[in-house]
C-alpha positions as CSV (number, residue, x, y, z in Angstrom):
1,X,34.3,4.7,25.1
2,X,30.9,5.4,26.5
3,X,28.1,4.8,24.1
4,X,24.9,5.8,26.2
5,X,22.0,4.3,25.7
6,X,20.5,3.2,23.0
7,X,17.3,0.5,21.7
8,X,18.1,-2.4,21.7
9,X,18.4,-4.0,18.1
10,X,19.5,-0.6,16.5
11,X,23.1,0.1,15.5
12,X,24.6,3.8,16.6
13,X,26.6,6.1,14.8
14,X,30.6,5.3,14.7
15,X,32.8,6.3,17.0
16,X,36.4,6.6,16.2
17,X,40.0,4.9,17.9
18,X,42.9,6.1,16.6
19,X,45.7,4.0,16.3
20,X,49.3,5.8,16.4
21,X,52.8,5.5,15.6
22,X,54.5,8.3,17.5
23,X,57.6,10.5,15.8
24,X,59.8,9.6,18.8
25,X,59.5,5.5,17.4
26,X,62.5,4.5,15.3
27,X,60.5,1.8,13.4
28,X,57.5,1.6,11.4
29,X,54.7,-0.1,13.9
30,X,53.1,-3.1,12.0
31,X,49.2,-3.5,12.9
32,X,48.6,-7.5,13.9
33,X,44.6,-7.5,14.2
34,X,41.6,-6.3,15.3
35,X,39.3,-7.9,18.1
36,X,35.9,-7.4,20.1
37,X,36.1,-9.0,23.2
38,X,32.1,-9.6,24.4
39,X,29.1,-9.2,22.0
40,X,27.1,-5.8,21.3
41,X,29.8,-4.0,19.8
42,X,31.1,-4.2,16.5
43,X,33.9,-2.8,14.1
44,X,31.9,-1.1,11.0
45,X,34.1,-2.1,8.5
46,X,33.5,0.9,6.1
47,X,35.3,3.3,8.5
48,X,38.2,1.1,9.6
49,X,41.2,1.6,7.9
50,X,43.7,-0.3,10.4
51,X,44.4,-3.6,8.4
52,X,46.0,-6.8,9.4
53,X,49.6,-6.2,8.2
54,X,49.5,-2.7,7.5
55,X,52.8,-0.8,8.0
56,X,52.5,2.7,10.2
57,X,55.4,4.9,9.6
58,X,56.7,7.4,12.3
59,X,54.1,9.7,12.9
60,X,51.3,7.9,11.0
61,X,48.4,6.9,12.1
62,X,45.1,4.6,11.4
63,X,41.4,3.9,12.6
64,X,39.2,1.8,13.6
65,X,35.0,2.3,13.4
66,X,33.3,1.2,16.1
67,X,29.7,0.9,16.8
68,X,27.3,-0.3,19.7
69,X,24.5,-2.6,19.0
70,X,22.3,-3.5,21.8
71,X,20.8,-7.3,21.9
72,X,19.8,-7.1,25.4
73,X,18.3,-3.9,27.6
74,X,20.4,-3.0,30.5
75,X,24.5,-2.3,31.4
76,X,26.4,-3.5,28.7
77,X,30.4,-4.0,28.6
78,X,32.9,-5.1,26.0
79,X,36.6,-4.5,25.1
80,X,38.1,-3.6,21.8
81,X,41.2,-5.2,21.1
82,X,44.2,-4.0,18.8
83,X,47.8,-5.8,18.5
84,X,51.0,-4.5,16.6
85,X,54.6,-5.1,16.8
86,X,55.2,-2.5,19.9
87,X,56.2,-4.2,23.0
88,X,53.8,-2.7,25.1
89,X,50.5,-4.3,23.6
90,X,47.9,-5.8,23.1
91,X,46.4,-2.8,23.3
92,X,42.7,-2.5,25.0
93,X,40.1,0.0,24.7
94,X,37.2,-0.5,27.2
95,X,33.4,0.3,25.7
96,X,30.5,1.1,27.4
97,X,26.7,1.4,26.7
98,X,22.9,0.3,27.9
99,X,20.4,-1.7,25.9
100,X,16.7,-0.1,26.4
């Protein structure tokens, strides 16, 4: 997820990951947690609504809010983090911004 750039010390608006259970899965997927790998990103909490132990059934799906806040000007790099009970996870989403 690209971010752009942004001040540093503000917070930006959210920006949506959407985690799925696809119709083709036999089982309901069962949501582990929710990471940041690096600093200047956070998950805004208000509009997450993948929780720790939550139960996706076939076809459902969740999100997770995420927001960049700059501490430092220049490129800036994290990774957001989800795991579940599928086989192929954890799951990674890379994000991208730069502090000005």
């Amino acid at each position: 997820i690209l971010f752009g750039a942004h001040k540093v010390g503000t917070v930006t608006t959210v920006r949506i990951v959407s985690i799925g259970n696809p119709l083709t899965n036999k089982s309901a997927l069962v949501i582990g947690s929710a990471s940041m790998i690096g600093s200047n990103f956070i998950i805004d909490s208000a509009s997450t609504t993948c929780i720790g132990g939550d139960r996706l059934a076939r076809g459902a799906h969740c999100r997770v809010g995420i927001r960049f806040a700059p501490g430092v000007h220049g490129l800036l790099a994290g990774t957001f983090m989800i795991t579940d009970s599928s086989s192929n996870g954890p799951h990674l989403v890379a994000l991208h911004g730069r502090g000005r």
